[in-house]
N, C-alpha and C positions, 0 to 999 in steps of 0.2 A: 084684275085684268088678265084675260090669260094671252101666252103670245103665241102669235101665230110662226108656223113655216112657211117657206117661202123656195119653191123649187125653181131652179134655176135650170136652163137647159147643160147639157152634158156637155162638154166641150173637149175634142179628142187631146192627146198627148203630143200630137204634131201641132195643133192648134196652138195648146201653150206656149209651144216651145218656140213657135213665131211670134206670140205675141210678148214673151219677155224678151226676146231680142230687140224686139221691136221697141220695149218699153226701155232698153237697157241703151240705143243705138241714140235716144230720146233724150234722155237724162246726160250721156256723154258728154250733149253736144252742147248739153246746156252750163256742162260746168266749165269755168274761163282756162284756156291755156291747155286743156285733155284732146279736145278737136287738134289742136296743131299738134302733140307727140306723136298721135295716131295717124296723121299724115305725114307724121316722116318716113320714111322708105328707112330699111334695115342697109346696112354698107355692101356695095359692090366690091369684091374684090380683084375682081376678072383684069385689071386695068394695072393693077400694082402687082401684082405676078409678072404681066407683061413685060413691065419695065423691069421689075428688080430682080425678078425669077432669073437670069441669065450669071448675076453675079455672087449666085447663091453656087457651092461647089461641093461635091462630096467626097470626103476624106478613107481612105482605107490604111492600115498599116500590118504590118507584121514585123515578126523577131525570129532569130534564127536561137532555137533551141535543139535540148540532145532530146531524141524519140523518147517517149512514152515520160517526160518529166514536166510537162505543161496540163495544160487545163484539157478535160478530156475534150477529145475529137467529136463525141456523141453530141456533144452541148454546141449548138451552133454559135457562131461567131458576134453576132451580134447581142445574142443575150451574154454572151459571156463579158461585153462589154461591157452592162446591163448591170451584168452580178459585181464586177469587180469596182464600178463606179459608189454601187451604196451598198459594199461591204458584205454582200452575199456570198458566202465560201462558194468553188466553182467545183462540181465534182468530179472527183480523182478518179475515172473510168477509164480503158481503154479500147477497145477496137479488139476483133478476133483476129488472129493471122499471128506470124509471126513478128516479134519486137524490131525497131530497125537499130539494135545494136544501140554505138556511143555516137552515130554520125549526127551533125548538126541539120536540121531541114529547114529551108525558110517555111513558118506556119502564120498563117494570116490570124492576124491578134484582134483587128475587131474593125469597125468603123464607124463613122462619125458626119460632122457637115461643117462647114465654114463659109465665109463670105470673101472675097477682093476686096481690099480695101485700098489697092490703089492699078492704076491700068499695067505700072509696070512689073503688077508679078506678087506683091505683096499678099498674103492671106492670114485671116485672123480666124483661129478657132478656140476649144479647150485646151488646155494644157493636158488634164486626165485623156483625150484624146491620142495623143503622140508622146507622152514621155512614153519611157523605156523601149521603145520602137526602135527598129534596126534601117525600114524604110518606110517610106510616108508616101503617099500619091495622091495627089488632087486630081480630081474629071471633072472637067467642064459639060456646061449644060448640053453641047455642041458636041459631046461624047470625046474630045481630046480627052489624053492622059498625060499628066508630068509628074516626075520623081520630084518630091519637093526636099527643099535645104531647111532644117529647125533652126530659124534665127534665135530663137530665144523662148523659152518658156516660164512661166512663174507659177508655183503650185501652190501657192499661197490664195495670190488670187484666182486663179485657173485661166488666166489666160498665158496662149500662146502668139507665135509671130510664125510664118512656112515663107519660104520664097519661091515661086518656079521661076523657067524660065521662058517667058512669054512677054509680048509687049501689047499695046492697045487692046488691053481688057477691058472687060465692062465692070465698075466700080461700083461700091452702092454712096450713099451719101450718108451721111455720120448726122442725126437730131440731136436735141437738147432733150435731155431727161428729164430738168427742171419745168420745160412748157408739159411735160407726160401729165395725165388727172387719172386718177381712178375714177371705173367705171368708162375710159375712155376703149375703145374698140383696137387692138391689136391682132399682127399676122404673124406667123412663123413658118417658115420655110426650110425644109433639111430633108433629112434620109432615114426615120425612122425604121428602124428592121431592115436597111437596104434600099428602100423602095424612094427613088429618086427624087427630088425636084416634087414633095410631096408638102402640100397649105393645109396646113389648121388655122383656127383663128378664135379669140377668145375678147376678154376685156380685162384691164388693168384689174389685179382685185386690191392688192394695196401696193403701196412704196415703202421703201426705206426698213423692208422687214430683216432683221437680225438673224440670219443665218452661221453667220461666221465671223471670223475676228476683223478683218478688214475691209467687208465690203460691206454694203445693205444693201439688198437684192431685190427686186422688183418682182411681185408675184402676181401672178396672169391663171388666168382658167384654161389654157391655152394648151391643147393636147398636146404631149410632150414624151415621146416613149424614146429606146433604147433607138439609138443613129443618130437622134437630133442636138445632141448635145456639139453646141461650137459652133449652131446655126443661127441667122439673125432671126431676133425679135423686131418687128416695124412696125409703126404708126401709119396711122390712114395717108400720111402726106410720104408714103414709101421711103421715109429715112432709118435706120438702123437704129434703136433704142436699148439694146440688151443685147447679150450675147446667154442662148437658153442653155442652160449647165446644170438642176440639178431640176430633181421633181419630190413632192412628200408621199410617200406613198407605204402604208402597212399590209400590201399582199403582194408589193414587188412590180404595182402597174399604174398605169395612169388612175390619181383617185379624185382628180380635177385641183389638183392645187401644184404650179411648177414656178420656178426661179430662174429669172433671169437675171448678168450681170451688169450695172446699167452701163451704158457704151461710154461716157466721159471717164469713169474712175478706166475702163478697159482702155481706153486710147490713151489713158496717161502710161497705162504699164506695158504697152505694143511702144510706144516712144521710147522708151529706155532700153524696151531689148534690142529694137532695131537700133540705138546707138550704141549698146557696149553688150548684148549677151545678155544682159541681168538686169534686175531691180534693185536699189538700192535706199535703202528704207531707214527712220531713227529707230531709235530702240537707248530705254531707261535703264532695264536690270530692275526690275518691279512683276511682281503676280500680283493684277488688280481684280475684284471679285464688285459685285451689285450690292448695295447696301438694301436691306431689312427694312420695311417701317418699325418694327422695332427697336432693332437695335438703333437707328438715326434719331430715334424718340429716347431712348437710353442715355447717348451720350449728348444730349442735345441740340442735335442739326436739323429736328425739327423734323423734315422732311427727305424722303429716303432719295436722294440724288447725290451723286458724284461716283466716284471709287475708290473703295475700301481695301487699301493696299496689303495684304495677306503676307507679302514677306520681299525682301530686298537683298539682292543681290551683292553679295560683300567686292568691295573697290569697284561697281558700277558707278554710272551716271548718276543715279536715284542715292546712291549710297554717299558720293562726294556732295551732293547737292543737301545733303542733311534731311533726307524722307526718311522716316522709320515707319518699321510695320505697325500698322494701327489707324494711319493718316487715313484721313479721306480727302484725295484731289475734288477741286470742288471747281479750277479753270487750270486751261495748261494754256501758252500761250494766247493768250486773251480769249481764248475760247471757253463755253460752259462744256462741264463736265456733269451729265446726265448719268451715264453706269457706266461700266468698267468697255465694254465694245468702243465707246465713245472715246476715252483716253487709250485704245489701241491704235484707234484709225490716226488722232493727231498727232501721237508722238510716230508714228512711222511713215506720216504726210511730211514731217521736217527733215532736212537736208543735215545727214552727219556732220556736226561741228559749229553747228547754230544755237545760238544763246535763245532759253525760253523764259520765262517765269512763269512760275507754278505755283497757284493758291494749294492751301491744306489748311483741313479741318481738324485742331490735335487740342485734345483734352480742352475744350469751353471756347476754341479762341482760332481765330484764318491768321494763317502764316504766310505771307509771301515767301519764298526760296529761290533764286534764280540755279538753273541749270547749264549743262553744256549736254545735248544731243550726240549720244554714239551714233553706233553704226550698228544695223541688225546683222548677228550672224546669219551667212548664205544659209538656206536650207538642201544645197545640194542640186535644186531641179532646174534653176536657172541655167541655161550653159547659151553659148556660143550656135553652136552644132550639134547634131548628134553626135557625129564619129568625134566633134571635141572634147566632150563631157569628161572634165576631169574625176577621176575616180568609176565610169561605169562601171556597172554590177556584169562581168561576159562570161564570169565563171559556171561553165556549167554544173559543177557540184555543189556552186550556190545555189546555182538555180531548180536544183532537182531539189533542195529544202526548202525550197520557198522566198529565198531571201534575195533583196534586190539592196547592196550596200554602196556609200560615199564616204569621200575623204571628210574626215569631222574639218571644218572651217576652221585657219589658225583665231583667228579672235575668239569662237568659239571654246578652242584648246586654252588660252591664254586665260578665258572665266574662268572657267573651269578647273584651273591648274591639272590638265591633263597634258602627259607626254605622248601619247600618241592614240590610235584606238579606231575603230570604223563607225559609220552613222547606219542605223538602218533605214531607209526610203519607204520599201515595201514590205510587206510578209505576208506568206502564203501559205499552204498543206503544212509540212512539219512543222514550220518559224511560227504560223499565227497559232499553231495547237497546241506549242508548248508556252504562248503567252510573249509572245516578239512581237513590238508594232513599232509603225511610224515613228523615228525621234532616238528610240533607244541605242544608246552606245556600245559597243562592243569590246571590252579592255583586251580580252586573252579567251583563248579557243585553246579547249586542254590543257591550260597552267600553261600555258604560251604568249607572251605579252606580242599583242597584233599592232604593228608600226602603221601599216595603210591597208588600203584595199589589198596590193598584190598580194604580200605577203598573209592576208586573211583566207584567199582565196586558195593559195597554197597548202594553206596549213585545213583548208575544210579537204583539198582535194586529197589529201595524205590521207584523213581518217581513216579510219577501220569504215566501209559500206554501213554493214552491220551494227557498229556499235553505236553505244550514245556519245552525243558528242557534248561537252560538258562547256560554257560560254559564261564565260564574266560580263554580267552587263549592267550599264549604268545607266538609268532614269531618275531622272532628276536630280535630288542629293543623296539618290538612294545606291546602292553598288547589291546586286546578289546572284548568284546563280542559277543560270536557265539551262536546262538536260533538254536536249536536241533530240529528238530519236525519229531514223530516217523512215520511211514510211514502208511496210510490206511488198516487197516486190510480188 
């Protein structure tokens, strides 16, 4: 049988192209529950700007440095905030003309965004925002300006606390993070690059993601560039859910992935500055690390959960309480202990001097241990005020190194069995090039044993310009020498 063809008229490419929609518009409609997504309308945001847009504020600050020893002039302000947020060195240029000498200039150091949190004056931003700032100004949506007062900052968490002084603000309203859903629609409100009173808007992409030691962070698709950091994150019902603080990004710009911090842990840590200055947090004397599937399959725990305690601090908390290096916490006060994040956020959630009990997993067998909760050494960023800040860095011949120092925390001296010595906070041009960062201690500046700040700064401002400067410093239980060498004039 032979077969035959069978010609079909031509049918043009416009013709198609209507009648798969048409086939596609057909079949839609026929599958249960696709009709109704497809008639939901995408979110209006036009109506939550209105209302909460007013109580969103932008932050400016600067610091009074000597000419030509800060971040060059060429690199404008706002990326410089930019670079020094996620660690970007900021380039050491200068401007043609000539130098202005040792005189001090106020130089605008960068800016940011924040919200009211309450009508009478209160505002909540970054802390990376306003530490080491000399002055701070909030503008309202209404173009007022006020000098703001640093209630309290925490650099741990990144939040801060600013006071103006104004009364019947407009306020925003504080959500539950817990009702937040991924894939839920969010808005963010700030000042990226400057540019005012500026909405993105994205959707939850997950919760609870582990960025850092005490907080889980809330990550949003949500544009998020250099100014917006300390602005709110809001939910369709215009309540504040996050405060946006960091972004992921491997070419320095928005790569669609940013962090927010979620607003309940934040308003717990805005409560405590605005009662005393600072945060005050537990703390064991323990470095806990994530366990292996293997090795949890090694020593027999089966399954790689808890934290695998790497080393203990001698006459801490953790030490009197009988944990040796090797345990795996498996609950700390009745809570499960999942990885090592997990037992930072609870022991630093309890109130110094409060009784826990703590499971460990040691050699085949769970221990109970009962504990007694310290107190975490200050890290320095906490203060009262700016002009209070025990220990500020105002030495200009620090500052022309890079270095931004504090008084080490007696408690801290006391672990440590150290007599006296400086903390570093920040490091920059010379400090970060020769290997100075965040944490690291300062014993002695040229075979000169350094009592506090004053006298460190004293003894940087004596050096030889020119020479190296030679700095005893101590990380962790390590002690060695760092050579300073000041930068080419």
């Amino acid at each position: 049988m032979s077969t035959k063809s069978v010609s079909l008229p031509v049918v043009s490419r416009m013709s198609r192209a209507l009648l798969s929609a048409a086939v596609l518009s057909v079949s839609l409609t026929l599958l249960p529950g696709v009709g109704h997504v497809q008639a939901r309308e995408l979110p209006d945001f036009t109506e939550l700007v209105e209302r909460v847009g007013p109580a969103v504020v932008n932050i400016r600050t600067s610091e009074r440095m000597r000419s030509g020893t800060g971040a060059s002039p060429e690199v404008d302000e706002q990326m410089q905030e930019f670079l020094r947020r996620f660690g970007i060195p900021v380039p050491n240029q200068r401007r043609g003309g000539p130098r202005g000498g040792d005189e001090e200039q106020p130089q605008r150091r960068g800016v940011g965004s924040g919200f009211i949190l309450s009508a009478d004056g209160y505002v909540m931003t970054n802390a990376h925002v306003v530490l080491g700032a000399d002055d701070v100004w909030v503008t309202l949506t209404d173009k007022r300006e006020f000098k703001a007062k640093l209630i309290g900052a925490d650099r741990r968490t990144d939040v801060a606390v600013l006071k103006i002084e104004a009364s019947a603000l407009p306020a925003v309203k504080i959500g539950e993070v817990s009702r937040l859903k991924v894939g839920e629609w969010v808005m963010a409100i700030g000042s990226p690059f400057g540019f005012d009173s500026t909405v993105t808007a994205g959707i939850v992409s997950a919760k609870a993601r582990d960025t850092g030691d005490f907080l889980p962070f809330i990550q949003t698709d949500v544009a998020i560039n250099p100014g917006n950091s300390g602005g709110p994150l809001l939910n369709m019902r215009g309540e504040v859910v996050g405060i946006n603080s960091q972004i992921y990004s491997q070419s320095g710009g928005f790569m669609g992935i940013s962090f927010a911090i979620p607003i309940d842990e934040a308003i717990r840590v805005s409560d405590q500055l605005r009662g005393s200055g600072r945060v005050v947090r537990g703390f064991i004397g323990v470095a806990p690390d994530d366990l292996s599937k293997e090795v949890a399959e090694a020593i027999g725990l089966g399954k790689p959960t808890g934290a695998l305690i790497r080393s203990v601090t001698a006459g801490g908390a953790a030490d009197k309480a009988g944990i040796e290096g090797g345990d795996v916490v498996t609950k700390f006060d009745g809570k499960v202990i999942e990885k090592a994040s997990d037992l930072r956020r609870v022991v630093a959630g309890l109130k110094p001097g409060s009784k826990a009990v703590v499971q460990v997993f040691r050699r085949g067998a769970y221990k109970d241990l009962s504990i007694s909760v310290a107190e975490m050494p200050d890290d320095g960023s906490s203060r009262r005020a700016a002009n209070e800040s025990e220990g500020k860095s105002a030495s200009s011949a620090a500052a022309a190194l890079g270095l931004q120092v504090s008084e080490i925390p007696e408690a801290q001296k006391r672990e440590l069995k150290l007599r006296a010595g400086v903390r570093v906070d920040a490091s920059s041009g010379a400090a970060a090039r020769a290997g100075l960062r965040e944490g690291d201690l300062i014993l002695a500046v040229d075979n000169n044993d350094v009592a506090n700040v004053k006298q460190f700064q004293a003894l940087i401002s004596k050096a030889e310009k020119a020479k190296t400067i030679n700095l005893m410093v101590r990380r962790d239980d390590v002690v060695s020498f760092v050579l300073l060498k000041p930068a080419a004039k």
